[in-house]
mmJSON file of the N, C-alpha and C atoms, coordinates in Angstrom:
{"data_MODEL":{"atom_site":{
"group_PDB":["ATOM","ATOM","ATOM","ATOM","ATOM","ATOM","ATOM","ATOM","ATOM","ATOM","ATOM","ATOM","ATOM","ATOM","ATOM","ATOM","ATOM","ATOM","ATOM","ATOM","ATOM","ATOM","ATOM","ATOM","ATOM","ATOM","ATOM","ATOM","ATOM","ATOM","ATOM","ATOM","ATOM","ATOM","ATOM","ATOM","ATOM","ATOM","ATOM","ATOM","ATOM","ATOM","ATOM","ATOM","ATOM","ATOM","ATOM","ATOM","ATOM","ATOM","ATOM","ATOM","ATOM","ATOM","ATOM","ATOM","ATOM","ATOM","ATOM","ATOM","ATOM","ATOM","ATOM","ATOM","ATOM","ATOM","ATOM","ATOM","ATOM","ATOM","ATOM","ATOM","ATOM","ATOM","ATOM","ATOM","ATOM","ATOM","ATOM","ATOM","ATOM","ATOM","ATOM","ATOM","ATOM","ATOM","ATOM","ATOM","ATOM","ATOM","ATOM","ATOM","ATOM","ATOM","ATOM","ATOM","ATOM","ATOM","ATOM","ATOM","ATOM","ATOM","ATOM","ATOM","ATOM","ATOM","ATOM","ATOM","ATOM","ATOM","ATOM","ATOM","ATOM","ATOM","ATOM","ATOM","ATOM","ATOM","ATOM","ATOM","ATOM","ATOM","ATOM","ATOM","ATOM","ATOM","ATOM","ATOM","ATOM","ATOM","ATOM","ATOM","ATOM","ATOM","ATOM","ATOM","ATOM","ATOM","ATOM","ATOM","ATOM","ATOM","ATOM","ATOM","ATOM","ATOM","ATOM","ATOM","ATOM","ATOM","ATOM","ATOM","ATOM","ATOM","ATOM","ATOM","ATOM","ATOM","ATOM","ATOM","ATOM","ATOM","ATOM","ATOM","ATOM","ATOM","ATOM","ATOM","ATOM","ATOM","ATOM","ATOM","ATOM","ATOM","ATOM","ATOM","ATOM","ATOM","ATOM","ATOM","ATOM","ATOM","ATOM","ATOM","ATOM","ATOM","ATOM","ATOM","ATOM","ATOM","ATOM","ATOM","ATOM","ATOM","ATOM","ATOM","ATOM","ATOM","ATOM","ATOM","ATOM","ATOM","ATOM","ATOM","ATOM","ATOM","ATOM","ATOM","ATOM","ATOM","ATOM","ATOM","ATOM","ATOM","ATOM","ATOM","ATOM","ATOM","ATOM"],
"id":[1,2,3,4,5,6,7,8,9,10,11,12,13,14,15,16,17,18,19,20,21,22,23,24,25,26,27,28,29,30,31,32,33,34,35,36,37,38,39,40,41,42,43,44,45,46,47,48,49,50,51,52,53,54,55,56,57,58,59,60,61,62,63,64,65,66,67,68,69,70,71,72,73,74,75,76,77,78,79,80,81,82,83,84,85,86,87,88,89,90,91,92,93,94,95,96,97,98,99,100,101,102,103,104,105,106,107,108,109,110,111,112,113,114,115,116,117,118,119,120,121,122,123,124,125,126,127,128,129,130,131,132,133,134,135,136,137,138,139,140,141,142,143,144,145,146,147,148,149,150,151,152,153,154,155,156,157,158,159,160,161,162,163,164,165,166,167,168,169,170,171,172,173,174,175,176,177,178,179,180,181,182,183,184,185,186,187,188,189,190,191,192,193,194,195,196,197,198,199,200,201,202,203,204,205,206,207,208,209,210,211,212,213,214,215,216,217,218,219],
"type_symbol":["N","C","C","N","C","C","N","C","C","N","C","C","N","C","C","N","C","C","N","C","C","N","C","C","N","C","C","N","C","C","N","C","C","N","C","C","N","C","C","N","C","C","N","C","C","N","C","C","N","C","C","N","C","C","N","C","C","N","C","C","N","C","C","N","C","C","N","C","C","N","C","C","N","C","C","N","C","C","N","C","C","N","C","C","N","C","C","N","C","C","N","C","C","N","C","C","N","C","C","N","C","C","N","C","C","N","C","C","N","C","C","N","C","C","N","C","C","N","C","C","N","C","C","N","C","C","N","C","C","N","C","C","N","C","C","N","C","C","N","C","C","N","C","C","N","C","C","N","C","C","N","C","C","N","C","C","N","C","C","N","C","C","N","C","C","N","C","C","N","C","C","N","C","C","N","C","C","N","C","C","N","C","C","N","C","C","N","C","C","N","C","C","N","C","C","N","C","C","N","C","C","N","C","C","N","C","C","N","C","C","N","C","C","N","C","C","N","C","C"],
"label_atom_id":["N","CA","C","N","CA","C","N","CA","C","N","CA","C","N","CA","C","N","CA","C","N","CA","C","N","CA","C","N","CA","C","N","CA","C","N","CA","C","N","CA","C","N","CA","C","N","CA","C","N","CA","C","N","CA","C","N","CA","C","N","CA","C","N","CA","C","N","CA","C","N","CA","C","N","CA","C","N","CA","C","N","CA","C","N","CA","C","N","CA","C","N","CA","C","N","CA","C","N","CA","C","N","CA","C","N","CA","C","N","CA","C","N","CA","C","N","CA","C","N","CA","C","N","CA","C","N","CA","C","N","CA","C","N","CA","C","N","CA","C","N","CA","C","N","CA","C","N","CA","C","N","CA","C","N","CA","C","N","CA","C","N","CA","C","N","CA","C","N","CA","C","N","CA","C","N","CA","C","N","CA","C","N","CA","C","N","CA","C","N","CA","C","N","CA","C","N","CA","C","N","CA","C","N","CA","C","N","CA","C","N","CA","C","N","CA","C","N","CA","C","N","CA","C","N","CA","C","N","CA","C","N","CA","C","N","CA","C","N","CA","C","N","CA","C","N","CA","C","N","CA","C","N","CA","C"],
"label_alt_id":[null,null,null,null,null,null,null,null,null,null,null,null,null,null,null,null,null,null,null,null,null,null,null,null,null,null,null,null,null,null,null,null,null,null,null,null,null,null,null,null,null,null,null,null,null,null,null,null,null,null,null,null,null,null,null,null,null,null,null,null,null,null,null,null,null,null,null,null,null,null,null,null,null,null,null,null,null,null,null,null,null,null,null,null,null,null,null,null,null,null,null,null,null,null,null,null,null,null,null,null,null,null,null,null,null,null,null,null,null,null,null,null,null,null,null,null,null,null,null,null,null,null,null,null,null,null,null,null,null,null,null,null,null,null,null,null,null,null,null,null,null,null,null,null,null,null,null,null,null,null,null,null,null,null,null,null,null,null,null,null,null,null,null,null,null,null,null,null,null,null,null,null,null,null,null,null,null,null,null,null,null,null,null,null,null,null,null,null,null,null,null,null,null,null,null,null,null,null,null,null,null,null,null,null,null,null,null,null,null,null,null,null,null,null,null,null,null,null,null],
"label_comp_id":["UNK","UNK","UNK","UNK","UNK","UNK","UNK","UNK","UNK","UNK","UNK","UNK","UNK","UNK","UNK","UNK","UNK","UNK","UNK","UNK","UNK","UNK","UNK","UNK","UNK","UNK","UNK","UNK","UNK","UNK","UNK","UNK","UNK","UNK","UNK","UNK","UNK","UNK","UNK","UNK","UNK","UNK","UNK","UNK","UNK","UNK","UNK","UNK","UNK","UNK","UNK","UNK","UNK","UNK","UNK","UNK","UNK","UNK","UNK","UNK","UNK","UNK","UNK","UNK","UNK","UNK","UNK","UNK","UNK","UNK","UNK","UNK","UNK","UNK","UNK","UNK","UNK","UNK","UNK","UNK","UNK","UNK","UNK","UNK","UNK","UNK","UNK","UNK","UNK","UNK","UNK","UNK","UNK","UNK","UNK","UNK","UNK","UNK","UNK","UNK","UNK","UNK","UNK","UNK","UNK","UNK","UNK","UNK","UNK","UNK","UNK","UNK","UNK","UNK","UNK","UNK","UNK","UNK","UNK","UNK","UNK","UNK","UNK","UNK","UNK","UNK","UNK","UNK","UNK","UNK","UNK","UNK","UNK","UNK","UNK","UNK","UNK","UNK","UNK","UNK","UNK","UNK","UNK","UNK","UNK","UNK","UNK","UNK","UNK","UNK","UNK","UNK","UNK","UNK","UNK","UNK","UNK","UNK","UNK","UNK","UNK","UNK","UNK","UNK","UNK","UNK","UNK","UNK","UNK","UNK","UNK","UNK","UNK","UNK","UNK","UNK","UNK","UNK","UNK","UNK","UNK","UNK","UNK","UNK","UNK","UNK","UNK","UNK","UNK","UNK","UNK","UNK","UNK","UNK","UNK","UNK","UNK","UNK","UNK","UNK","UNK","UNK","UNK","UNK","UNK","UNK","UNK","UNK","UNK","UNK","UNK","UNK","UNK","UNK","UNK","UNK","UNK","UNK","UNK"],
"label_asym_id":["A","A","A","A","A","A","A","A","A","A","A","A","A","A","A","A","A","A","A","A","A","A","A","A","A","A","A","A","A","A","A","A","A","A","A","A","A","A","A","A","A","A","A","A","A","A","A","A","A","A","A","A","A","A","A","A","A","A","A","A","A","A","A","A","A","A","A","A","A","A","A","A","A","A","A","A","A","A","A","A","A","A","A","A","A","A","A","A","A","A","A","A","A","A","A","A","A","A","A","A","A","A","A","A","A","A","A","A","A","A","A","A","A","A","A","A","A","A","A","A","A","A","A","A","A","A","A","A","A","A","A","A","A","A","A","A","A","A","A","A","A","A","A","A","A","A","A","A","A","A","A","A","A","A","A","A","A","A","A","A","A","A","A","A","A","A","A","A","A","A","A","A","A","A","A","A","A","A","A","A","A","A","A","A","A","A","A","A","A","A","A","A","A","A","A","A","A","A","A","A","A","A","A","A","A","A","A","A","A","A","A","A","A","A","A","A","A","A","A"],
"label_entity_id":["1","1","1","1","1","1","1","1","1","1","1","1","1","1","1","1","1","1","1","1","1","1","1","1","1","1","1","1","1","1","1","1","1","1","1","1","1","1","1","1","1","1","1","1","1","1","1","1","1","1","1","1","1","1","1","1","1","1","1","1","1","1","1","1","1","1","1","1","1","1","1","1","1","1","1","1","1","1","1","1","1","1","1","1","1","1","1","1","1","1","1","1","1","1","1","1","1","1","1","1","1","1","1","1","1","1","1","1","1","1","1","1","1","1","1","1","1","1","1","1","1","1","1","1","1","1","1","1","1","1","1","1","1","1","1","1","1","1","1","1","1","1","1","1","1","1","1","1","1","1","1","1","1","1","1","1","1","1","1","1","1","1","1","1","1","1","1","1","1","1","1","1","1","1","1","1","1","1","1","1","1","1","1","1","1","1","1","1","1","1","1","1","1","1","1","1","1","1","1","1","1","1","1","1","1","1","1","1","1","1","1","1","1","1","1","1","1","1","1"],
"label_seq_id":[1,1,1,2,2,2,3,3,3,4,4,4,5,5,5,6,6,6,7,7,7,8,8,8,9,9,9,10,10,10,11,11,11,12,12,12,13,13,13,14,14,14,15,15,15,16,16,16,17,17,17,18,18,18,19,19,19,20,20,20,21,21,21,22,22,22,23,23,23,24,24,24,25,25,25,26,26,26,27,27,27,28,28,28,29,29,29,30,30,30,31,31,31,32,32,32,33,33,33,34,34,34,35,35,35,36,36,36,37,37,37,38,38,38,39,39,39,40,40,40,41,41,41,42,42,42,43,43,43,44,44,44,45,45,45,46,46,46,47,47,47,48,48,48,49,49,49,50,50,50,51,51,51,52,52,52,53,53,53,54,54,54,55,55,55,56,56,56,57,57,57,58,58,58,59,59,59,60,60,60,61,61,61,62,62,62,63,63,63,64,64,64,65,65,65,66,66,66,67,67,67,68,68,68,69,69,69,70,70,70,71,71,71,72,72,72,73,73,73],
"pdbx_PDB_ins_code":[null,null,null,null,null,null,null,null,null,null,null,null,null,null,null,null,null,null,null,null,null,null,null,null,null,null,null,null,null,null,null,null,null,null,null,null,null,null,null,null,null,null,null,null,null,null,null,null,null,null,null,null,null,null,null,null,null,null,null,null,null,null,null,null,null,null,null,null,null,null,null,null,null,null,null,null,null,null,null,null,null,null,null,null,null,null,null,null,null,null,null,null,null,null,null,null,null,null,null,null,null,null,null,null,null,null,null,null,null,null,null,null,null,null,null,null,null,null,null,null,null,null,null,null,null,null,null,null,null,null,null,null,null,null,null,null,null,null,null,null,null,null,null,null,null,null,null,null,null,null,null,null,null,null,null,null,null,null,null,null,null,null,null,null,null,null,null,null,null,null,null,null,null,null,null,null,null,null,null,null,null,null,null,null,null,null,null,null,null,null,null,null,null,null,null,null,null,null,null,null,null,null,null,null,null,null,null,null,null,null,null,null,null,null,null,null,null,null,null],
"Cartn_x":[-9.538,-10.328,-10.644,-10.757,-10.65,-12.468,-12.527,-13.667,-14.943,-15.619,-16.67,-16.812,-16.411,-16.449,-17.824,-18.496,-20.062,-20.686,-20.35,-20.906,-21.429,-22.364,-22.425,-22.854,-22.028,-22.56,-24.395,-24.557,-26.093,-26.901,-26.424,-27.046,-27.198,-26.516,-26.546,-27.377,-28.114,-28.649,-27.81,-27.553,-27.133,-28.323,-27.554,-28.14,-29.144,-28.764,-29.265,-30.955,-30.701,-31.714,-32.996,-31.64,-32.646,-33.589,-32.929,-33.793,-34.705,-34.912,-35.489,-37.021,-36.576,-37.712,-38.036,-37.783,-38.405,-39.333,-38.631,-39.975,-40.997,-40.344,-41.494,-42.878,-42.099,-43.255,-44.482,-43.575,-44.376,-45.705,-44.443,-45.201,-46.802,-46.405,-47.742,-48.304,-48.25,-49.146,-50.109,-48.929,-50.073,-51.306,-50.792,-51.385,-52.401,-52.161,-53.372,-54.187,-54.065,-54.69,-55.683,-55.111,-55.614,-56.755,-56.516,-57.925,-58.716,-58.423,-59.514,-60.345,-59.684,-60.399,-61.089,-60.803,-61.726,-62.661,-62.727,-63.759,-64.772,-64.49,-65.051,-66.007,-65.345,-66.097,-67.496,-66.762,-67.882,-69.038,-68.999,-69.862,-70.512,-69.523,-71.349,-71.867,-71.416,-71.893,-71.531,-70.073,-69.671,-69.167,-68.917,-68.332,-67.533,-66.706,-65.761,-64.407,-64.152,-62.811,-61.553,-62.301,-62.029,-61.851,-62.067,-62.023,-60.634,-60.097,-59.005,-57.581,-58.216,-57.263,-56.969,-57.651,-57.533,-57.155,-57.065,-56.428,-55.55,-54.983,-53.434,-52.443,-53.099,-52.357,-52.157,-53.492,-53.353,-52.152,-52.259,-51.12,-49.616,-49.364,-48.067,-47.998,-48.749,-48.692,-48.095,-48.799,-48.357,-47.1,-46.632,-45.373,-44.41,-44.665,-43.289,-43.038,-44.083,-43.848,-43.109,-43.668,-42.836,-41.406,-41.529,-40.356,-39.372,-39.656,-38.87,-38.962,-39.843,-39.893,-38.845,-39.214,-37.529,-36.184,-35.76,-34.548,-34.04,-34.714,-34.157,-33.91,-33.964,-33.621,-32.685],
"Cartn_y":[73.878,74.962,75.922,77.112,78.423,78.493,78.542,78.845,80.203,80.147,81.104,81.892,83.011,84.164,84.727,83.941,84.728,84.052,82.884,81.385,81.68,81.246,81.2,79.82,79.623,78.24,78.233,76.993,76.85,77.395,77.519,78.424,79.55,80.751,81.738,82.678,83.833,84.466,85.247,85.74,86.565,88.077,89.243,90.336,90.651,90.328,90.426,89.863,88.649,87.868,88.311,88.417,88.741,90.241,90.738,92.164,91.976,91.382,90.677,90.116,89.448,88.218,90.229,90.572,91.546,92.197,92.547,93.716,92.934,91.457,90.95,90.409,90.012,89.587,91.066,92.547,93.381,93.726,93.865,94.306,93.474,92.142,91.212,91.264,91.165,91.104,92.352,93.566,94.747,94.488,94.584,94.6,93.255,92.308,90.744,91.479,91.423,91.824,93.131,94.27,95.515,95.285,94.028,93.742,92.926,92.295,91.4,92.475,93.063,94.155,94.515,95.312,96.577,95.102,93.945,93.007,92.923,93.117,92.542,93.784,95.198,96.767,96.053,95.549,95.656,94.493,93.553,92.503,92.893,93.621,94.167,95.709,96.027,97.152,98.44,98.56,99.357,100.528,101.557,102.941,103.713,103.051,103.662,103.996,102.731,102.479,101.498,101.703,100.539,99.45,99.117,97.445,97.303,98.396,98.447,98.8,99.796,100.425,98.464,98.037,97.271,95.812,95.652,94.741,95.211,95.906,96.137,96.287,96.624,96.589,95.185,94.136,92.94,91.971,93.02,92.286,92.671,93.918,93.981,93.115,92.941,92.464,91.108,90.093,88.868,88.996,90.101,89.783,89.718,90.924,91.207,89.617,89.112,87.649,86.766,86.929,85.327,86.104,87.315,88.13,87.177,87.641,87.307,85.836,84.889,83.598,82.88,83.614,83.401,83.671,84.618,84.979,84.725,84.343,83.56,82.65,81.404,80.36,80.011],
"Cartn_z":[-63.971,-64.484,-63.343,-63.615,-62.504,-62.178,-60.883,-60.574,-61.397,-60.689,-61.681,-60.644,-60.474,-59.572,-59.327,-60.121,-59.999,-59.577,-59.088,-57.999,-57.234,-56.34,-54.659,-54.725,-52.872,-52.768,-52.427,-52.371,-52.765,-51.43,-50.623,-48.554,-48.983,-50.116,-49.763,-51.008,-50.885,-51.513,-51.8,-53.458,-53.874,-53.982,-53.889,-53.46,-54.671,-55.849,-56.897,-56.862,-56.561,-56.708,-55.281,-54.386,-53.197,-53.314,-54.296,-54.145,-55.154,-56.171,-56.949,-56.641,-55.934,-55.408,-53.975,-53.327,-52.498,-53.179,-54.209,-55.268,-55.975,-56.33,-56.87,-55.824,-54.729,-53.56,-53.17,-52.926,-52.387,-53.94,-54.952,-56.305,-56.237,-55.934,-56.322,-55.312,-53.57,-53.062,-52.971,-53.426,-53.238,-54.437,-55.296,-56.668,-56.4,-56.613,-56.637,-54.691,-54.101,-52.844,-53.032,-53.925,-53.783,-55.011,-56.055,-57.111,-56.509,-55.468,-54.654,-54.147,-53.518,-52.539,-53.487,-54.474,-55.439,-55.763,-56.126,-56.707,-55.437,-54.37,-53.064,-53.227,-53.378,-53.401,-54.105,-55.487,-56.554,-56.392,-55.622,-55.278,-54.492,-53.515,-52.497,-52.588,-53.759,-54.413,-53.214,-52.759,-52.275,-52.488,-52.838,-53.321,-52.726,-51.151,-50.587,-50.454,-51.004,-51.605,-50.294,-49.11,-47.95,-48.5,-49.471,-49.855,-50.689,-51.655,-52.134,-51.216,-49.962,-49.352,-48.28,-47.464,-46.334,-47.487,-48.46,-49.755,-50.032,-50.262,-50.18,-49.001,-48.026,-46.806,-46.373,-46.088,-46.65,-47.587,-48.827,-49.032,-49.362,-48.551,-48.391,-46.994,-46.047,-44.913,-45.42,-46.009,-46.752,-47.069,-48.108,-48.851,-47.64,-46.886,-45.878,-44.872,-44.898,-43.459,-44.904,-46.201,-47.136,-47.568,-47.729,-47.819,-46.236,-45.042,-44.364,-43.62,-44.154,-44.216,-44.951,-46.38,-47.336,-47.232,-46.792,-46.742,-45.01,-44.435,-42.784,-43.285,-44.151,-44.007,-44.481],
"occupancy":[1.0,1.0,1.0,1.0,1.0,1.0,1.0,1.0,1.0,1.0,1.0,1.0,1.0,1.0,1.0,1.0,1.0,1.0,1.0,1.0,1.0,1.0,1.0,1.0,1.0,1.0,1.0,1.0,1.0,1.0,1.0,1.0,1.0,1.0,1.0,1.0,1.0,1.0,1.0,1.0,1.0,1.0,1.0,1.0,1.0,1.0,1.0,1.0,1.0,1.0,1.0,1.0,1.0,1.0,1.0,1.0,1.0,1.0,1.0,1.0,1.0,1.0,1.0,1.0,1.0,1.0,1.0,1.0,1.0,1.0,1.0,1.0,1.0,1.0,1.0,1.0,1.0,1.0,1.0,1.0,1.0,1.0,1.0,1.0,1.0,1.0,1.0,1.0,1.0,1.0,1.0,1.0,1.0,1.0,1.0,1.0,1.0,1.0,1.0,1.0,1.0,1.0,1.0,1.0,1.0,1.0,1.0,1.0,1.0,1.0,1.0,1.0,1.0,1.0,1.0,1.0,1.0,1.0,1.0,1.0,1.0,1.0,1.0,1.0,1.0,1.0,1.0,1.0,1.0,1.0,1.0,1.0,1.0,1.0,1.0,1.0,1.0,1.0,1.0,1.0,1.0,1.0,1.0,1.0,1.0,1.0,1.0,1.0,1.0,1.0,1.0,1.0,1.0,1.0,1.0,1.0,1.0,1.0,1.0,1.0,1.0,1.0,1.0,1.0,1.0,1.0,1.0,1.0,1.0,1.0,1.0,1.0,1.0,1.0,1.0,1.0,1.0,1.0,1.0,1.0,1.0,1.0,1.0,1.0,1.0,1.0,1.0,1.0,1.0,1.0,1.0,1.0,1.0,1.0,1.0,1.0,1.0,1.0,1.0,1.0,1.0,1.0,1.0,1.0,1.0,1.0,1.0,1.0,1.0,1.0,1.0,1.0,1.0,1.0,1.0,1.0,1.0,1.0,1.0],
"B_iso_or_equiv":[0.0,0.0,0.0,0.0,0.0,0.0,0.0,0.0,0.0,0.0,0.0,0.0,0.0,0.0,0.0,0.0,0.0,0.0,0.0,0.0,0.0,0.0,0.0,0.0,0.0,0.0,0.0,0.0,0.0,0.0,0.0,0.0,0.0,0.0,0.0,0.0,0.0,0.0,0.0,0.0,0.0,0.0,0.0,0.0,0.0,0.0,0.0,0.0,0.0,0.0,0.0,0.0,0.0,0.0,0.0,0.0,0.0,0.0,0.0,0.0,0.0,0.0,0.0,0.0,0.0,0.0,0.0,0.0,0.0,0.0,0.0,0.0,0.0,0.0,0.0,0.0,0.0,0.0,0.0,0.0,0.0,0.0,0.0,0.0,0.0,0.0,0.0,0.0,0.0,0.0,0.0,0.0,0.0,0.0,0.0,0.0,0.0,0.0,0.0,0.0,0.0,0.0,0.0,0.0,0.0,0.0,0.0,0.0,0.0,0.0,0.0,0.0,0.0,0.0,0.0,0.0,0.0,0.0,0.0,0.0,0.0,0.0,0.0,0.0,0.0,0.0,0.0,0.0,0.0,0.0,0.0,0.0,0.0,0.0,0.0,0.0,0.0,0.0,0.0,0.0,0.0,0.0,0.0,0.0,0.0,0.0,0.0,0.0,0.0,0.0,0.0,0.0,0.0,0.0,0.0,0.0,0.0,0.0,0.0,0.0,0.0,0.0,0.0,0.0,0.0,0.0,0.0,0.0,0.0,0.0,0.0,0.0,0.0,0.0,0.0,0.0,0.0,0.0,0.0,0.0,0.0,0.0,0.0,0.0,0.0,0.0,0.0,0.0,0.0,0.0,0.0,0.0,0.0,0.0,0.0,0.0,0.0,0.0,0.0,0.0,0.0,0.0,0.0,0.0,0.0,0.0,0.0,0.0,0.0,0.0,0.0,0.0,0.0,0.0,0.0,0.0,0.0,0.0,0.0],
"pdbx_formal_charge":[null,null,null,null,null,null,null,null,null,null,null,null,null,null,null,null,null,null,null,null,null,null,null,null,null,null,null,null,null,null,null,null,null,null,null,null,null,null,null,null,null,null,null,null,null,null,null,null,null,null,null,null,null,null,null,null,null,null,null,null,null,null,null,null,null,null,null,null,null,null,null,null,null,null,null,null,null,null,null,null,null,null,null,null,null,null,null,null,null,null,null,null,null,null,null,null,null,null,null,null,null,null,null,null,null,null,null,null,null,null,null,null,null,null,null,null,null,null,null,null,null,null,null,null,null,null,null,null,null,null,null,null,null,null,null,null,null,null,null,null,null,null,null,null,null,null,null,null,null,null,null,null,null,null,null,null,null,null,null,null,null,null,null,null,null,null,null,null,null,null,null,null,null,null,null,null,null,null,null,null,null,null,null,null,null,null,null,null,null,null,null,null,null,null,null,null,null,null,null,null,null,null,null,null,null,null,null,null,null,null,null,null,null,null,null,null,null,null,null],
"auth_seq_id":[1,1,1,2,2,2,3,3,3,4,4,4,5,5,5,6,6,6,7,7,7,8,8,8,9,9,9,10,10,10,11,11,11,12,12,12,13,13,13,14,14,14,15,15,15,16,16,16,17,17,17,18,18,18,19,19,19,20,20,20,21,21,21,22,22,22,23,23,23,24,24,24,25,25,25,26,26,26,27,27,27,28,28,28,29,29,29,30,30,30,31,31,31,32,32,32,33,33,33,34,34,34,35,35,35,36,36,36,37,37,37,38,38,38,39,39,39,40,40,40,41,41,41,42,42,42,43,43,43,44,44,44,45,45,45,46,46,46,47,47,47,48,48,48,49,49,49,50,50,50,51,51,51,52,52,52,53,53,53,54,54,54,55,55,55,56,56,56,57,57,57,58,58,58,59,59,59,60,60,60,61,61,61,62,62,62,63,63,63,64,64,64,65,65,65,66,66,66,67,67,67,68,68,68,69,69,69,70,70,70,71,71,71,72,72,72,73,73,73],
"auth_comp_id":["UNK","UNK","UNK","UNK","UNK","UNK","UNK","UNK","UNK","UNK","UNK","UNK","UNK","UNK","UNK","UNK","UNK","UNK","UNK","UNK","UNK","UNK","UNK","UNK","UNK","UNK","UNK","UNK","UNK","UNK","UNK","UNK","UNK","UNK","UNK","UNK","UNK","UNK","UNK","UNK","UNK","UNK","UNK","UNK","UNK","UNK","UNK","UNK","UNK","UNK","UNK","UNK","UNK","UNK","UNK","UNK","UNK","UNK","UNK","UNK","UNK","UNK","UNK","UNK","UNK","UNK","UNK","UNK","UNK","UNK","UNK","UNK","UNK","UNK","UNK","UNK","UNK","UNK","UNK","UNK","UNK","UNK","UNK","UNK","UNK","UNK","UNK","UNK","UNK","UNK","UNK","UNK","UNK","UNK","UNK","UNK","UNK","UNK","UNK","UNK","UNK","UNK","UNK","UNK","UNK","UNK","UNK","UNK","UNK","UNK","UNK","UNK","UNK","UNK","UNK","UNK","UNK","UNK","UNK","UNK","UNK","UNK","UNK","UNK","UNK","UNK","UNK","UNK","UNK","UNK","UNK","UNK","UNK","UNK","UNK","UNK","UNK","UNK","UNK","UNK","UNK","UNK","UNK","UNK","UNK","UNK","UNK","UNK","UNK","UNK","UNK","UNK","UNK","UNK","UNK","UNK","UNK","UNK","UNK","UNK","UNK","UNK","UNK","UNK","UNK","UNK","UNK","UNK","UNK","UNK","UNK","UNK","UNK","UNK","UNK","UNK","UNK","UNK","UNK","UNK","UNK","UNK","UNK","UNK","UNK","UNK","UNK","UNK","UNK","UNK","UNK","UNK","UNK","UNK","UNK","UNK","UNK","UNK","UNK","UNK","UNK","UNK","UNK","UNK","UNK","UNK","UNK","UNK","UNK","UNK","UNK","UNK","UNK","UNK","UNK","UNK","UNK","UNK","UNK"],
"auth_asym_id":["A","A","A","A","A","A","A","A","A","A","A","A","A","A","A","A","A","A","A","A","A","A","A","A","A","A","A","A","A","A","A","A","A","A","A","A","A","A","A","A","A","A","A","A","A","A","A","A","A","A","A","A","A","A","A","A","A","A","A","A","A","A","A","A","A","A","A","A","A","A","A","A","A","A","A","A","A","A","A","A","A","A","A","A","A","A","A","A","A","A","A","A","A","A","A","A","A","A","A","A","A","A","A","A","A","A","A","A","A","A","A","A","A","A","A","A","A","A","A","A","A","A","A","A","A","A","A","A","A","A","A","A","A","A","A","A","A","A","A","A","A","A","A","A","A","A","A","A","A","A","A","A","A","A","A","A","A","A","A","A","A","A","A","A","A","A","A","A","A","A","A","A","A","A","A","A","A","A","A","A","A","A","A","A","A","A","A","A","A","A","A","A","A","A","A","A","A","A","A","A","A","A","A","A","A","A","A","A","A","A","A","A","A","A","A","A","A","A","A"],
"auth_atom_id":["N","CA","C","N","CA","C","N","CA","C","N","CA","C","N","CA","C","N","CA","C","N","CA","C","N","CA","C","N","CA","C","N","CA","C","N","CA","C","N","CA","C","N","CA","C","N","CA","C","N","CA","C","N","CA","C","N","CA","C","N","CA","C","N","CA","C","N","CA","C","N","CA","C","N","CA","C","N","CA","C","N","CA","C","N","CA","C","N","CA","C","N","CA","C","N","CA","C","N","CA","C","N","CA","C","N","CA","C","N","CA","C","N","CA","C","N","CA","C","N","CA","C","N","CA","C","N","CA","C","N","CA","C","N","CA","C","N","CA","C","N","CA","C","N","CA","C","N","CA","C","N","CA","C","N","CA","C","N","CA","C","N","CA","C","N","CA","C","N","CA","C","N","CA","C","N","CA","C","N","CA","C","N","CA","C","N","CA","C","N","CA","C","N","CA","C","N","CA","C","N","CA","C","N","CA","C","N","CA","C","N","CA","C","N","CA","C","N","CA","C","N","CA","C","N","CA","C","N","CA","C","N","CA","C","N","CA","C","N","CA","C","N","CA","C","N","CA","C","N","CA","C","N","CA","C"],
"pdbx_PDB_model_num":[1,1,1,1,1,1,1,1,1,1,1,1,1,1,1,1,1,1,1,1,1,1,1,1,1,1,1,1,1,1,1,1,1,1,1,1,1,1,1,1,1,1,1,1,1,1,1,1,1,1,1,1,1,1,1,1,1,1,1,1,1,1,1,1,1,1,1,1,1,1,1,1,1,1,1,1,1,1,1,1,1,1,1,1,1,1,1,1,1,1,1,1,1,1,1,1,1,1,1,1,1,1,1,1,1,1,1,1,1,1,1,1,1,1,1,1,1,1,1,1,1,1,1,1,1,1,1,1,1,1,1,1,1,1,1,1,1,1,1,1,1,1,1,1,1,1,1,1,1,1,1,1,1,1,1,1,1,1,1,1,1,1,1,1,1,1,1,1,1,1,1,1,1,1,1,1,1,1,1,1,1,1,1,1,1,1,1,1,1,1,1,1,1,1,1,1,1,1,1,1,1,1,1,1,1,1,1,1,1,1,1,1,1,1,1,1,1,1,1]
}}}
């Protein structure tokens, strides 16, 4: 039986997937990081918006190290 051309062996990331999992890591850490922050605003009754801005930077910071934690190995 003829191989499946759309295989990879099991070491290697297909581009598909890898760009995949990139947008989904930045998508969520900005987003879940940048509602902590705005919740953090609203607990200590803040109105500056520092808490949403330094929560998302936060968590693109996150995605980019599991972003490239994942795909080194």
């Amino acid at each position: 039986m003829a191989e499946d051309p759309h295989s990879h062996p099991s070491g290697e990331h297909s581009s598909e997937g890898a760009a995949g999992a990139v947008l989904g890591y930045l998508l969520a850490g900005i987003v879940v990081w940048g509602f902590l922050g705005w919740l953090a605003e609203r607990f200590f009754d803040l109105r500056t918006g520092v808490g949403v801005a330094v929560g998302m930077i936060f968590g693109a910071a996150g995605a980019i190290y599991l972003i490239m934690k994942r795909l080194s190995a």
